[in-house]
C-alpha positions as CSV (number, residue, x, y, z in Angstrom):
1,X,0.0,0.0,0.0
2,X,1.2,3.6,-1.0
3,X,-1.1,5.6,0.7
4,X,-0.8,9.9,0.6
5,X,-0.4,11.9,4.0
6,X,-2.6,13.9,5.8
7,X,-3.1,17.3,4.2
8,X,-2.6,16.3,0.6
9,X,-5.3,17.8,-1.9
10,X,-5.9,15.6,-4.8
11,X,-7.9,16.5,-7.7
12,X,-10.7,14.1,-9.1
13,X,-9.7,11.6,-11.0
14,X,-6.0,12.2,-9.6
15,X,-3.8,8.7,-8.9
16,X,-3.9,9.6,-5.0
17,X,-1.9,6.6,-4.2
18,X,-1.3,2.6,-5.3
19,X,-1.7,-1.1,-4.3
20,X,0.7,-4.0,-5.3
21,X,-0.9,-7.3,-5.5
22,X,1.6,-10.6,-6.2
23,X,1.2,-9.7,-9.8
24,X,0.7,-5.8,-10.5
25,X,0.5,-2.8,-8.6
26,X,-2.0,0.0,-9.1
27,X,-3.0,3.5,-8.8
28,X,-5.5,4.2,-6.9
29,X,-7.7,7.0,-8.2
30,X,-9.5,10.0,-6.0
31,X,-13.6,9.8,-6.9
32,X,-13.6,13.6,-5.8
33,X,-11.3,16.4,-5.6
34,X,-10.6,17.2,-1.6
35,X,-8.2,17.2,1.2
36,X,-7.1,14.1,2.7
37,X,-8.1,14.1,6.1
38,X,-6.8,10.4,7.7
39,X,-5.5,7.6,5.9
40,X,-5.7,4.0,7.1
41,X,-2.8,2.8,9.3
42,X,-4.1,0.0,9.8
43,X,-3.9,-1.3,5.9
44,X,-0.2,-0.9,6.2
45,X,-0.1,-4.3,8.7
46,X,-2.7,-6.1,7.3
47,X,-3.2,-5.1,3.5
48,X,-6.0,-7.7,3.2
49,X,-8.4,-5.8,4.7
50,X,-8.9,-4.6,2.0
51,X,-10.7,-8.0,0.5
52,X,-11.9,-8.9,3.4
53,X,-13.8,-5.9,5.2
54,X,-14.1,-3.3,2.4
55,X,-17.1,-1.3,3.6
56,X,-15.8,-2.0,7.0
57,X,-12.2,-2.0,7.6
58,X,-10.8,-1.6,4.7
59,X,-10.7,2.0,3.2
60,X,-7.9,4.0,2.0
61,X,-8.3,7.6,3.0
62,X,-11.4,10.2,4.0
63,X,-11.6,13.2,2.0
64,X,-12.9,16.6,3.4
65,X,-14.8,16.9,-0.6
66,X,-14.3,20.1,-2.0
67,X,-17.0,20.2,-4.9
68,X,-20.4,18.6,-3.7
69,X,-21.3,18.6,-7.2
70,X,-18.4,15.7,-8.4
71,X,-20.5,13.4,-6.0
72,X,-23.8,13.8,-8.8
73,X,-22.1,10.7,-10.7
74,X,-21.2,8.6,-7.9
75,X,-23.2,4.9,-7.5
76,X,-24.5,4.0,-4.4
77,X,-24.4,0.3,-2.8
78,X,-27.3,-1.0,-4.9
79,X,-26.9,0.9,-8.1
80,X,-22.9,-0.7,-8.2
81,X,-24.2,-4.3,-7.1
82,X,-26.3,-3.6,-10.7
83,X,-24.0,-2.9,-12.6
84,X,-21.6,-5.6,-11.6
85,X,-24.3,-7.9,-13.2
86,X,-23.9,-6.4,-16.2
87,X,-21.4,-7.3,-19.3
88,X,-19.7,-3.7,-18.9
């Protein structure tokens, strides 16, 4: 895990940090522009939290947003559970 520090402002869309898996790493993209407010320590000791607890334990940062507006195209839960059924 490469993860930013506190205080960074990312744009959205911006590679904000990355994750290395046993064959690749990524980037790791910010969904809306903002000010990183904490990142999660804990995902430095135990990376698979990530897999294993993702709308629990296992997020990356918390953003203080700083366009409401860049939220308008985000899915919720239920509208990303549909479109993983899809052949997109």
């Amino acid at each position: 895990m490469d993860l930013p520090s506190v205080g960074e402002v990312f744009e959205k869309g911006e590679a904000y940090g990355s994750v290395e898996s046993v064959k690749a790493a990524s980037d790791v993209y910010a969904p809306v522009g903002g000010e990183v407010l904490e990142i999660n320590k804990d995902l430095e000791e135990s990376p698979e939290m990530v897999n294993e607890s993702a709308e629990s334990n296992g997020w990356f940062i918390k953003l203080k947003v700083k366009d409401a507006s860049e939220m308008e195209g985000l899915l919720d839960a239920a509208a990303y559970a549909e479109y993983c059924k899809t052949d997109n």
